[in-house]
N, C-alpha and C positions, 0 to 999 in steps of 0.2 A: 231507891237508887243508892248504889253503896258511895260511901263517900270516905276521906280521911284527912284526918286534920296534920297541919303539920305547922306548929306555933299556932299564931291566930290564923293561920290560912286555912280552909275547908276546899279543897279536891272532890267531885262530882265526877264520877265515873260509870260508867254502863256502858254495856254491850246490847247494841239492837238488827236484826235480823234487816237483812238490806233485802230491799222489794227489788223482787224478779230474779230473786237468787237464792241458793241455798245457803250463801257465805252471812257474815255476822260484820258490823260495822263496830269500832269503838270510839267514844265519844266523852270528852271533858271538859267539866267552866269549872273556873276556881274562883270563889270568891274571900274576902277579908273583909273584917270589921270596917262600918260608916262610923257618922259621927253618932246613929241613932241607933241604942244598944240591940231595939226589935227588928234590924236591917242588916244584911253585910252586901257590898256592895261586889259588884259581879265585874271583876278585872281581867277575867278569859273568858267571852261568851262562849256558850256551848257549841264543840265545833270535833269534826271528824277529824279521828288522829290517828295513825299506822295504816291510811289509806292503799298506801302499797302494798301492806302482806295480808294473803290471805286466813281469814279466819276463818275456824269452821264450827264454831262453840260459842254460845255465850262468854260462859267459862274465860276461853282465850280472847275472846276478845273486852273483856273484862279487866284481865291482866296486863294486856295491851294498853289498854286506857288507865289505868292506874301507875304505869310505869313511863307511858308518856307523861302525864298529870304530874308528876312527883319532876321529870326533867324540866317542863314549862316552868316552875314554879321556881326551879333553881336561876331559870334565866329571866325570869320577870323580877328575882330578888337580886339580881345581880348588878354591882355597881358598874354605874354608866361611865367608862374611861372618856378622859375629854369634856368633861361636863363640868 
C-alpha cells in the first residue's frame, strides 16, 4: 500500500478495483504517533475518497487518494477557531 509521510503523520493510500465495475475506487487512513513507539494511532479510518469522479486506473485512482490524503490532513491539523 503506497503511503507518505508528511511530519509525523503517515498518509495510506490505494486504489482498488470497485466490484461490478470496471471503474477503480480510492481510498485513505492517516495515522500519527501513540504514546507507544511500536504503534501510531489511526486518526482517519480507512474510508472512500473522490467517490464522485470517475476512475478508470489504478494509477488515477491512486492520485486521487493521495491528493485527497494530503487535503484531509491539512484540515485535521487545522486550528479549531472558537475553541
Amino acid at each position: 500500500m503506497p503511503n507518505k509521510r508528511i511530519d509525523d503523520y503517515e498518509i495510506e493510500f490505494t486504489g482498488e478495483r470497485l466490484e461490478g465495475s470496471g471503474q477503480w475506487g480510492a481510498y485513505v487512513a492517516i495515522f500519527m504517533p501513540s504514546d507507544n513507539p511500536m504503534h501510531m494511532t489511526n486518526v482517519y479510518p480507512r474510508q472512500r475518497v473522490a467517490a464522485d469522479v470517475v476512475l478508470s486506473s489504478e494509477s488515477e485512482a491512486e492520485a486521487a487518494a493521495e491528493r485527497a490524503g494530503t487535503e484531509i490532513l491539512a484540515q485535521l491539523r487545522a486550528p479549531v477557531h472558537g475553541a
